[in-house]
N, C-alpha and C positions, 0 to 999 in steps of 0.2 A: 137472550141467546148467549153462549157462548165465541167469545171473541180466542184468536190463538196468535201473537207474535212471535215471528221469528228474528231473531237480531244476531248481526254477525262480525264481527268486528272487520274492517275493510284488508282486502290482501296486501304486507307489505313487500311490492315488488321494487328494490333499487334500482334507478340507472346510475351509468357511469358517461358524462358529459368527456369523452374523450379527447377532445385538440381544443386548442383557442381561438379557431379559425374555421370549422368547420362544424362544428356539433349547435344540434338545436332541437327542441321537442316542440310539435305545434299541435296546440289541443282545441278545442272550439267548445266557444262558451255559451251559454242560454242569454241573449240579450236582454235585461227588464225594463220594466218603463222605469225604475227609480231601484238604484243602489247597486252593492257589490260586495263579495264574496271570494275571498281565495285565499289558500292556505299550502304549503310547504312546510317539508322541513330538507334541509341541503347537511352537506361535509364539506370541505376542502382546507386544502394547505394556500390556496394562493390567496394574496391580499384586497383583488380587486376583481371583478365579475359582474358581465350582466346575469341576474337571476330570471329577472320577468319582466316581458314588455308585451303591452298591448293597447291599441287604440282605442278609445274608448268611445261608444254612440253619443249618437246627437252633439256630434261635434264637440265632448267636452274636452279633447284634449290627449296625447298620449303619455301612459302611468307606465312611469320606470320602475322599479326594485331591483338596483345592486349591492355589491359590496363594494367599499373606495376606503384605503388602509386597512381594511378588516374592520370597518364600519357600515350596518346594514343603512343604506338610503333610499326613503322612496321619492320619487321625485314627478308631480305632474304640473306638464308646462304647455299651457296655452299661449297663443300670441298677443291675444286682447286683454288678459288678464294677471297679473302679477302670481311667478311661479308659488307653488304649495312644496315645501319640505319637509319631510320629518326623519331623524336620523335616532338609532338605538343601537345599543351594545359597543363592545370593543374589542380586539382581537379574534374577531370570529372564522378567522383561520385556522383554527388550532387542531382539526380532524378531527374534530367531534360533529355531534350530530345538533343543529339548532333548529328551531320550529320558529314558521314567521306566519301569520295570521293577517289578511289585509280586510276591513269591513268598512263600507260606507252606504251612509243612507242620506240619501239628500244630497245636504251640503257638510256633511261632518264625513270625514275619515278617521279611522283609528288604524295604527301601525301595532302590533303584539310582538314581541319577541320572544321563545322557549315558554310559550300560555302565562307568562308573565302579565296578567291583568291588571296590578298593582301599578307597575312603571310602564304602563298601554300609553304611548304617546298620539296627541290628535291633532287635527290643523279641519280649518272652515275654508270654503271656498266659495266664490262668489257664483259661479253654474252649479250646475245639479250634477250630479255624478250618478252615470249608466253604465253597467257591465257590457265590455267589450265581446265583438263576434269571435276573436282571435285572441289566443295565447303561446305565445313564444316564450318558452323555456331556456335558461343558457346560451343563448344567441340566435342569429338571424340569419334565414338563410341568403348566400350569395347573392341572389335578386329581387332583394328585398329592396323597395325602393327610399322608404324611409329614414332618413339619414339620421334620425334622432335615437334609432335602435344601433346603427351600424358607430355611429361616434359621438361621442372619442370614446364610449366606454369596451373596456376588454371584453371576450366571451367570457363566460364561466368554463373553469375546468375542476371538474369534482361529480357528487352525486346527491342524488336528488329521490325522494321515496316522498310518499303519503299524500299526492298532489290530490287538494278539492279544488272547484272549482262552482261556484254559487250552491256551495253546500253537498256539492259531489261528487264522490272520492270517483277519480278516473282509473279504470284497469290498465295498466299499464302493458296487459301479457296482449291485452286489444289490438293499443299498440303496435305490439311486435309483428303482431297477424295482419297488422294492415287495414284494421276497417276499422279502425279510430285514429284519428287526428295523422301526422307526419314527422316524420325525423330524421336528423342525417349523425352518420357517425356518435351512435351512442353504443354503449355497452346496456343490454337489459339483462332485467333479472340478476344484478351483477351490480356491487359496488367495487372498482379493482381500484380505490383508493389505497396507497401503503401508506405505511407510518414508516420514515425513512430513519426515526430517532431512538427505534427497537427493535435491536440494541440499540445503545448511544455508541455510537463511533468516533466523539470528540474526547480526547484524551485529557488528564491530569482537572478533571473538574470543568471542561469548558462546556458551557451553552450550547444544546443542540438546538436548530428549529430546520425548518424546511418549507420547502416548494413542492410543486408536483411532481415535480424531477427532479429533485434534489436532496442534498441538506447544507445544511450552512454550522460551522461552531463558531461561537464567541469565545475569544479567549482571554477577554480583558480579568485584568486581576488574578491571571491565573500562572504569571513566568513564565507562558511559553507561549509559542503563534505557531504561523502555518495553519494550513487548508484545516486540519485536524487536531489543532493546539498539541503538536508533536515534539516540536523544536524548542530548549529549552532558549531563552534568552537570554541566558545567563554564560561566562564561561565555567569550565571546569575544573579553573585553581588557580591558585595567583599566579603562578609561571604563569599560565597561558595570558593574564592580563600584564605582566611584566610585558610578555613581548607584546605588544600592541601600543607600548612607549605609555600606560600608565604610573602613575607614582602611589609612593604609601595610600591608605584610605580605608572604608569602611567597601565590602564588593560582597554582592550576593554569586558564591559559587555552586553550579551543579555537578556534581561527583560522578553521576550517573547518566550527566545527559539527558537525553530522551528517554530514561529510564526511568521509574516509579518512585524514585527516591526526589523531594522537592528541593528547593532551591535553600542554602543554608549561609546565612548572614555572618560574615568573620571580619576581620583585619588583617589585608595585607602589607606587611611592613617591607618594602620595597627602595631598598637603602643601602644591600651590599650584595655582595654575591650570594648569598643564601638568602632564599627568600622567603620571610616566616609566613604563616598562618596562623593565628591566635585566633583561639573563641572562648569569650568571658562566661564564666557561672557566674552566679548569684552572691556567693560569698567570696570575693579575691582579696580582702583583708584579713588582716593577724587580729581573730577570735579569743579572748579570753573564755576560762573552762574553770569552774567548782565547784565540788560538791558532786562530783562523778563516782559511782563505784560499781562494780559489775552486777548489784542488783539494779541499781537505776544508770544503767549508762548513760550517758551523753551523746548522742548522733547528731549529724549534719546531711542531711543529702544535695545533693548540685544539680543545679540546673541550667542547663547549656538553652535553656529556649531552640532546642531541636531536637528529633527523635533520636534513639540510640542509632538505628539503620544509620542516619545521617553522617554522624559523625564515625561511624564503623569506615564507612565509603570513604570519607576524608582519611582517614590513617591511614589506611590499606593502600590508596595510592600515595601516599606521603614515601619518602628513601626514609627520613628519621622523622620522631615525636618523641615530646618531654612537655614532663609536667613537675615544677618545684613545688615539692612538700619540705615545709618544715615545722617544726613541733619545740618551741621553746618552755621549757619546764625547771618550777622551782618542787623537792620533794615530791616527783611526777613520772613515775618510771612508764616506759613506751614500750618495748618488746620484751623485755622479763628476760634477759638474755646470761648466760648462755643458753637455758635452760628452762623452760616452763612455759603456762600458756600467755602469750601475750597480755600488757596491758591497754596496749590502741591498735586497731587494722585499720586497713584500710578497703573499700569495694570496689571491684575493676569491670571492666566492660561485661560479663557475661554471668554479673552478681557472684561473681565468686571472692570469698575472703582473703587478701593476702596479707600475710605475716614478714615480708621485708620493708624498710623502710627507702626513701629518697638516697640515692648514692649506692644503693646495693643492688645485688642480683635476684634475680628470682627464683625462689626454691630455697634462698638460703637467710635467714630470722637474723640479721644484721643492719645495722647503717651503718651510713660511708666511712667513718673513723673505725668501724670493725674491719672492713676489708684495705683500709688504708693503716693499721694497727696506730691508729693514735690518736684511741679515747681516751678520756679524761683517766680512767681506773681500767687499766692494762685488763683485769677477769670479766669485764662484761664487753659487749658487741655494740655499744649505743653509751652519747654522755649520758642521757638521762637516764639510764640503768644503774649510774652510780646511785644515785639518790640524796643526791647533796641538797642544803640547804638554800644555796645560792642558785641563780637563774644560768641554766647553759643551755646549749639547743644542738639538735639534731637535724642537719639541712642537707636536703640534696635532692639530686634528677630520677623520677620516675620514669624511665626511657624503654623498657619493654613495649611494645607497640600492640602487642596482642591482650595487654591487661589494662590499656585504658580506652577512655578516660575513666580516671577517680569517680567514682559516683556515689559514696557516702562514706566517712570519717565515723569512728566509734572511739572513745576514750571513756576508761573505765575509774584510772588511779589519782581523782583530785580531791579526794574524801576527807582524805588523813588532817593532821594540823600542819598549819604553813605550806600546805599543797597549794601547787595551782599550776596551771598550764595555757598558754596560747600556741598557736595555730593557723599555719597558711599554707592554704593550695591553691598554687599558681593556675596562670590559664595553661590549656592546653595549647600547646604551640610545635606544630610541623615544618620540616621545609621542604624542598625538592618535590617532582610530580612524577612520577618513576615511567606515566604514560610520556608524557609530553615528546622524550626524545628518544622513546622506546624505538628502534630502529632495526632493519635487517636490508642485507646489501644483498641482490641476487646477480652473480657473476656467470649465470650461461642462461639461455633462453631456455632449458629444457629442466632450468631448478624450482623448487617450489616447495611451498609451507603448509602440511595440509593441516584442519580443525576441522571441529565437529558440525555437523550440519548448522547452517542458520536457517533458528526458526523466527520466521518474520510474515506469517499467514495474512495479515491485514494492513501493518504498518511497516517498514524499513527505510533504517536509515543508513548510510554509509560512509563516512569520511576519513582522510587521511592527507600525510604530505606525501610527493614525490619527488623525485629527484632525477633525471636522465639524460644520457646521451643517446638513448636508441631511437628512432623511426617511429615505431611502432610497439606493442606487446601488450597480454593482457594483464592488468592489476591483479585482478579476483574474478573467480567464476564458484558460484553454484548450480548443479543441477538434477532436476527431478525427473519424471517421467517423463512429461511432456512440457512440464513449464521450469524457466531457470533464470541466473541473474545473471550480470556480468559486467565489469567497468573495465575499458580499455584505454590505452592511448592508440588510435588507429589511423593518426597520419601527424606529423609534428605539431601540429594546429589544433591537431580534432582530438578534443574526448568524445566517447560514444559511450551512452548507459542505456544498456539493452536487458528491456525484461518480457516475460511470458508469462499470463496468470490464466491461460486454457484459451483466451481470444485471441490467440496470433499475436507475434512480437510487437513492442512498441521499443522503438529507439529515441532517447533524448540528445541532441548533439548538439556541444559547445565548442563554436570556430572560435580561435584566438588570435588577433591582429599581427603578433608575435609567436615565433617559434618557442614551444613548450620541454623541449629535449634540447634547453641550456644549462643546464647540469646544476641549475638553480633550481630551491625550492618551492614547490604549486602545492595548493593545498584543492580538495576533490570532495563536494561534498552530492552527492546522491539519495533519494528520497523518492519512495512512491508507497502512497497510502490508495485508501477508497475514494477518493479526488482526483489527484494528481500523480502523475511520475513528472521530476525535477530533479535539476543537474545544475549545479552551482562550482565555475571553474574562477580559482582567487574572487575577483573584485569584477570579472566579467560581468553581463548579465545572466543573469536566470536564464535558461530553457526550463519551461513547462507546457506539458502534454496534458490535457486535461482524461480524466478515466473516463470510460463510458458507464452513461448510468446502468445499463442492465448487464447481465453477462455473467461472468465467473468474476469471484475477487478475493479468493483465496489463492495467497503465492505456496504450492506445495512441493518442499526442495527434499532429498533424500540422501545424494552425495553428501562427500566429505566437501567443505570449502576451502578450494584453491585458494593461496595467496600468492603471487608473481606468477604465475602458471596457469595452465587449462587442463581440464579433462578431454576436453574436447581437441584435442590434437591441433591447435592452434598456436600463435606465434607467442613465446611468454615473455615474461617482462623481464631486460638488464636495466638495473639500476637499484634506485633508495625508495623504501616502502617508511614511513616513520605513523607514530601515534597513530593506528590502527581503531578506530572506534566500528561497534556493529550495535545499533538499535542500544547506542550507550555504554554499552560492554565492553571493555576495554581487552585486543587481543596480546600476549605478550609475544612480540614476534622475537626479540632479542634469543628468548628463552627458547622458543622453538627453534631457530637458528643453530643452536648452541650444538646440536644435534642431526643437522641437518645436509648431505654434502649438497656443494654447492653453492652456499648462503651461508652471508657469517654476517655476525650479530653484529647491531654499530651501523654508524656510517660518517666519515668526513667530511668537513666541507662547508661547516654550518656559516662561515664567516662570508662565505661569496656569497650568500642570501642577505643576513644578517646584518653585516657589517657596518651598512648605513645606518643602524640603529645608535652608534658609536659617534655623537657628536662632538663640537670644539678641539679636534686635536686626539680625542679616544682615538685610543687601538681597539679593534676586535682580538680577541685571543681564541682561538681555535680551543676547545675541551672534549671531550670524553660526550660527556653528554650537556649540548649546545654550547654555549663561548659564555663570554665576560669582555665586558669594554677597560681596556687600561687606562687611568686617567693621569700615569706618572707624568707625562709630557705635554698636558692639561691644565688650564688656567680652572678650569672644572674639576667638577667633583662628583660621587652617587654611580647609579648603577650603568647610566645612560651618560655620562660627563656631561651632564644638565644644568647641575647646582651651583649655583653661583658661589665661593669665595669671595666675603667680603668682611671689611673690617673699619669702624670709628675711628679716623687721629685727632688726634688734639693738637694746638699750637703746638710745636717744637718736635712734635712725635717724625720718626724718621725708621724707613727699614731701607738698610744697606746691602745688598750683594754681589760681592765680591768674585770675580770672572778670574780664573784660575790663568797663571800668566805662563802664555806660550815657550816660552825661556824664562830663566833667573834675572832679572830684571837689576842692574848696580849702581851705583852713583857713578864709579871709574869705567862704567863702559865704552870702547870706543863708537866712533862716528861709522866705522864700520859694520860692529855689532849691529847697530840698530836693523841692519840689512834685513835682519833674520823676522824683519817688521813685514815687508816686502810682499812676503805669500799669506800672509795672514790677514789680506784688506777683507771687512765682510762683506761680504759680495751684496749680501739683506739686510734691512729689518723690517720686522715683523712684528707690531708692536701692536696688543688691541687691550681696551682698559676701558670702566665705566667709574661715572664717578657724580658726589651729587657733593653741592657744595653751597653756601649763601655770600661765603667770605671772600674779598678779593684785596689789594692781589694775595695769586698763589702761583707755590712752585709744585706741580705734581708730578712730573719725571723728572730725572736728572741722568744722564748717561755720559762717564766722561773718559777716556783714552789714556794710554800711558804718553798723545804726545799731546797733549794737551788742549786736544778735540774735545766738542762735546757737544752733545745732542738734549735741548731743555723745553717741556713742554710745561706753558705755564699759563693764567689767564691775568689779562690787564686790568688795571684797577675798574676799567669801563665791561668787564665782563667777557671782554674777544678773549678767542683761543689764539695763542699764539705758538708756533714749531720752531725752533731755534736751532738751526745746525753753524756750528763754528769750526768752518773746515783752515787748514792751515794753508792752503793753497787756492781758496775761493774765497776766503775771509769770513766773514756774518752775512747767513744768509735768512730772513724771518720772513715765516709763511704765517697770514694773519687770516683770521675766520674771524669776522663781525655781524655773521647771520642773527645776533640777537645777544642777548646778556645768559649766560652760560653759570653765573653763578645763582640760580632762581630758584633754587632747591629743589629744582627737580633731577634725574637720572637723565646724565648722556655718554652714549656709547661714539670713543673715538678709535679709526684705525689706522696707523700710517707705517704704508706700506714701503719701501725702496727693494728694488728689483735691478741693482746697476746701476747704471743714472737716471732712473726714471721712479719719480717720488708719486704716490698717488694719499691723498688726505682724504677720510671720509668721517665726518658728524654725523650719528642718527642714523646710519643707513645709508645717506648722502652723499653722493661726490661733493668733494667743496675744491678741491685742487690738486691740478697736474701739472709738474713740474718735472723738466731734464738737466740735470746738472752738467756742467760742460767737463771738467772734472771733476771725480768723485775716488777720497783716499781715507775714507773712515777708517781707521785701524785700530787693532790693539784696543779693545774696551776692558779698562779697567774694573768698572764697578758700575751698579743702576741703583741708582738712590730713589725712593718714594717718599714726599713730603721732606720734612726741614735737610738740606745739605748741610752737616756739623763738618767737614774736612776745610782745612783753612787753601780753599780754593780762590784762584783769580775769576772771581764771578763777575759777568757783565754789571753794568750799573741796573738795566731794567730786571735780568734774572735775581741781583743783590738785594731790589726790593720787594720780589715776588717771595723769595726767599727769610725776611724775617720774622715771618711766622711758618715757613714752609706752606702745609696744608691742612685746613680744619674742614672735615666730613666725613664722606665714606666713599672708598676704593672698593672699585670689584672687578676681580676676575683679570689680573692684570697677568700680560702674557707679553716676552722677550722672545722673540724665535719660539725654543724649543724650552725654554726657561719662565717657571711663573713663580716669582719672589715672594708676592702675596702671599699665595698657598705655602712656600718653604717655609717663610715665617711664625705661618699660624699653626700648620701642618710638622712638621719637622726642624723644629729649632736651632735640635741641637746637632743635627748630622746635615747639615744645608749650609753652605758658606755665605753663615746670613749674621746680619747685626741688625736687634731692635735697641732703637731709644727713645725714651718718652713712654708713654701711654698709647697701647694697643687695645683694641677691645672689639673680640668679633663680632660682627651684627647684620643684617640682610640690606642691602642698599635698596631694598625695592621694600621691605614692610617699611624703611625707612620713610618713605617717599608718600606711601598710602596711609602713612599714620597723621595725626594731624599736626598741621602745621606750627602751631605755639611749643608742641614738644619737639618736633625737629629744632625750630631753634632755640630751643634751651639746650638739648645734649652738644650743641658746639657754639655755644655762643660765644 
């Protein structure tokens, strides 16, 4: 006869297992006398889920199947008998679709993962395994009484299609109509799983992954962090790392910020008022060149190990950049000058060829002795244009800012005989950050700066400094239809950063311990991406608002953006707006100012912020754009009056400085004269000095009067510190510090203070002695000797033998009042009323210290 099959492949209906807590699908299964049957395949983002639980007949026992880390585990546990595990795959979180196969007969189980029958992992069990009456799907419901479903494992949240059960695919749509099996809180017919990482929303390279409600970015290795690896890590130039009290060093800067341009590796040389930025090519040595000629030229191209954009970004906010070329040549002509086409160019930022050399201007085929007229040979523009025999060179600064960096060298003329040519281009090297102290003052509440809308649909960021005396006012406003932005200062204490992305406002608001409208500067930084909105006030804490996951999360703005002002007919900001950053963008507020009534460009004041940055004695100096520390009044030295002054003596070595005498001082003076002594007692001193030494004794201050006072600090052969003051009306007074042997080569810092008659002595940091004098008529100080006294003075017996070899070590940072000798010495020799004798030789008392010990004591042995 004729037989006829039909075969249909089974309906794929998805569910969507909705909560953690409440979803579950219960299907009912064909009990057998022996074995078992079931099969799935699931999705999800979460790590951990019950999939399947069901008790199993004839008491063998209840069969888990979850996930735990993104690891499928099936798990059956009897109480008589030692549990069965079998665990497969890894990361099966990932929102894709996996297939798991569960089959047992007897006493064998097999676990399948994605029909993977090759890696089908098994386990034996001592009962017999019978297909359960019940199957619960993604969790259990509320009164469910068996605690092995209910914990500790999570529900599942994800979905679920292609369920068999002893070989038989269950309708799903049955289900739904209710005459198969039960469920709570599912989505049928419906997978509503998202892929939360398409798009990717983690910016500059960072790792997206996710949750069911969520996403997460990794931002490691990538310079930046935050919710959405937004925030560069990095600052945006050495000024900005100058003020943060760093020194010279190698410093990853970002130009851009939270901008697309990445993070680019320099040298900040952090050492005087200008603060350079260097970044090294590949070639920064003097290149020999022969056998060049304009069939076979000679090239070099440079490589800065960063993009052009990168280093664009760095100039652009740089005040100045330069770059030294120079070209030394024997019979090797450079620009063919007056007239003709070049023999060497050079290539500039946007590949274009230029034809002036280092020292010249651009647009015009010279080097710097053409425009300074004194080349070698008065008719050409360049030495090497003469074409002499012998070696002369053509050096100077590439300083147009829009044609660098250099980025390849071409030389054509080493061909000829006795040609030849070498060649160096410098690093490129910038200073000044033209943002940093970019500034505008708004003088009425009703003045303001407007720019072009900010466009910042998914990410923004905000920062800047302030400055005020006012209450209240707003920073910045933008606004759109229905959604906008806005940072205020809205009570003395309060910043408030208020935004709209179509779900109703969300305010972030940071209270401050302290009044914020003290005319000091706050820096303001605001942020809200598809995570978070965040408001970061100086060194407060964070406010973060976390975003809702569903909703609107485009920010769509249309106005122009208010700066110190509102559109919105609200209070505006008096006071100082400075370094203006939008989503990186650096705004010129100075420039819009310039133009603006109301608001003038600038702002004063930097030093009442600042100023503590200024240590040992620095002034702050108030500038144009931000300050400078004085260090004239300074036993220090550097940007910060940080750096120590210090210098090696040797036996006999001595520096002398001579104190300018309040009158003409004579042999025939009367007794009366001296009167004029009278108003000139020093009221202080002020004395601090470090110093490292092995040798004893020594004399290492000496301070002595025109009457024959004197103040001697020296250490005893046993290693104490001893204070000598020889008053002529108190007689020898000696303050002795024995806390230990002082000559031990290591570094000690002494300071002794007098304030009137009250003496205070401190070693190390340490008080060691207080003393009031009953009278005190120090006067008239002649000179401060360091190490050997050479004037034929009446020196004590004990000072007499500290003194003949003076002092063998190293002094640092020796400070008189408002007078540092040290530094005159070493600093200004010849305009300082200073006398060196012996052997001086500057050196760091502190590498001194860290170096090892056999070469400390040889350099003063």
């Amino acid at each position: 006869g004729n037989v006829t099959f039909s075969c249909s492949e089974p309906q794929i209906v998805p569910i969507t297992f909705v909560s953690t807590s409440q979803s579950y699908l219960l299907l009912p299964g064909t009990p057998q006398i022996d074995g078992l049957s079931v099969g799935f395949q699931f999705r999800t983002w979460n790590k951990d889920g019950l999939l399947l639980f069901t008790e199993l007949s004839e008491n063998s026992g209840p069969l888990l199947v979850c996930l735990h880390s993104g690891r499928l585990t099936l798990l059956i546990q009897k109480q008589t008998e030692k549990p069965v595990e079998i665990s497969e795959g890894t990361n099966l979180h990932d929102g894709l679709w996996h297939s798991v196969n569960i089959n047992a007969r007897r006493h064998r189980i097999t676990l399948t993962l994605d029909n993977n029958a090759a890696t089908a992992s098994h386990a034996t069990t001592i009962s017999r395994i019978y297909s359960g009456k019940s199957y619960y799907f993604g969790g259990c419901p509320d009164n469910f009484t068996d605690s092995q479903c209910l914990n500790p494992i999570t529900a599942f949240q994800g979905c679920m299609r292609l369920i068999f059960i002893d070989n038989q695919p269950k309708d799903l749509i049955l289900v739904q109509q209710g005459s198969l099996g039960n469920f709570s809180d599912l989505h049928i017919d419906l997978c509503g799983i998202k892929d939360r990482c398409l798009p990717n929303y983690c910016e500059h390279g960072g790792k997206c992954s996710q949750s069911w409600t969520t996403f997460y970015c990794d931002c490691n290795d990538t310079g930046y962090m935050g919710a959405t690896c937004h925030n560069s890590i990095y600052e945006q130039s050495c000024e900005a790392y100058r003020h943060q009290g760093k020194t010279s060093g190698f410093f990853y800067i970002d130009s851009d910020g939270s901008g697309p341009l990445g993070p680019l590796r320099v040298f900040c040389n952090i050492t005087e008022d200008k603060i350079w930025t260097a970044v090294q090519h590949n070639t920064t040595g003097l290149t020999r060149v022969q056998g060049a000629d304009p069939e076979k030229p000679y090239t070099m191209s440079f490589n800065y190990n960063s993009s052009a954009e990168q280093l664009e970004a760095m100039i652009n906010s740089a005040e100045y950049c330069e770059q030294e070329a120079a070209y030394h040549c024997k019979k090797s002509r450079l620009l063919n000058t007056p007239n003709g086409m070049p023999f060497a160019w050079w290539v500039g930022r946007a590949n274009e060829k230029h034809l002036y050399w280092g020292g010249s201007l651009p647009g015009i085929q010279q080097c710097a002795c053409g425009l300074e007229e004194s080349c070698l040979d008065m008719r050409y523009f360049c030495n090497c244009d003469a074409d002499r025999e012998e070696w002369t060179n053509d050096t100077g600064l590439l300083a147009f800012k829009d044609h660098l960096p250099v980025t390849q060298i071409v030389i054509t003329d080493t061909n000829r005989s006795n040609s030849e040519a070498a060649w160096k281009i410098g690093p490129l090297r910038c200073y000044g950050d033209r943002q940093f102290w970019n500034a505008a003052s708004f003088n009425t509440e009703a003045s303001y700066l407007h720019f072009p809308t900010f466009h910042a649909e998914v990410s923004a960021d905000i920062s800047f400094f302030f400055k005020t005396t006012a209450v209240s006012g707003v920073f910045l406003e933008n606004l759109g239809i229905k959604d906008f932005i806005r940072v205020e200062i809205s009570s003395p204490k309060e910043i408030t950063f208020s935004i709209d992305v179509g779900n109703g406002p969300t305010e972030a608001t940071v209270q401050s311990p302290t009044p914020l409208n003290d005319n000091q500067w706050h820096y303001i930084r605001a942020e809200r991406n598809l995570k978070q909105t965040s408001l970061q006030v100086d060194s407060l804490p964070k406010k973060v608002l976390e975003a809702p996951a569903e909703g609107h999360f485009r920010l769509q703005l249309n106005s122009q953006l208010f700066v110190g002002g509102t559109a919105s007919r609200q209070k505006g900001f008096l006071g100082c707006i400075r370094s203006l950053h939008l989503n990186g963008q650096k705004l010129d507020l100075e420039e819009r100012a310039k133009m603006t009534p109301g608001v003038k460009p600038g702002c004063p004041g930097h030093c009442s912020s600042y100023g503590n940055l200024c240590h040992n004695g620095g002034k702050c100096v108030e500038k144009y754009n931000g300050y400078s520390c004085d260090c004239t009044n300074s036993a220090y030295e550097g940007p910060f009056c940080k750096d120590e002054v210090s210098a090696l003596f040797e036996a006999g070595t001595s520096i002398t400085y001579i104190f300018q005498e309040p009158y003409p001082v004579t042999k025939n003076a009367s007794t009366s004269s001296s009167a004029i002594y009278v108003d000139a007692v020093m009221s202080k001193e002020n004395i601090a000095f470090s110093f490292l030494t092995a040798h004893t004794p020594s004399l290492l201050l000496y301070i002595n009067t025109y009457f024959h006072e004197y103040l001697a600090v020296i250490l005893s052969k046993n290693g104490s510190l001893q204070v000598r003051y020889k008053l002529s009306k108190d007689g020898l007074l000696i303050f002795t510090i024995d806390s230990g042997n002082f000559a031990n080569r290591e570094l000690h810092h002494v300071k002794i203070n007098r304030e009137g008659r009250e003496l205070v002595i401190q070693v190390d940091q340490v008080l060691k002695l207080k003393h009031n004098f009953s009278e005190i008529d120090f006067k008239a100080i002649k000179s401060l000797t360091l190490g050997k006294v050479t004037d034929s003075l009446s020196l004590d017996p004990e000072v007499s033998k500290a003194n003949v070899y003076g002092f063998t070590g190293c002094l640092s940072s020796v400070q008189y009042n408002h007078i540092a000798p040290l530094k005159a010495a070493l600093r200004h020799p010849s305009i300082a009323p200073v006398t060196v004798k012996g052997s001086l030789t500057e050196s760091s008392c502190t590498s001194i210290m860290e170096a090892d010990v056999n070469t400390v004591t040889t350099i003063y042995s």
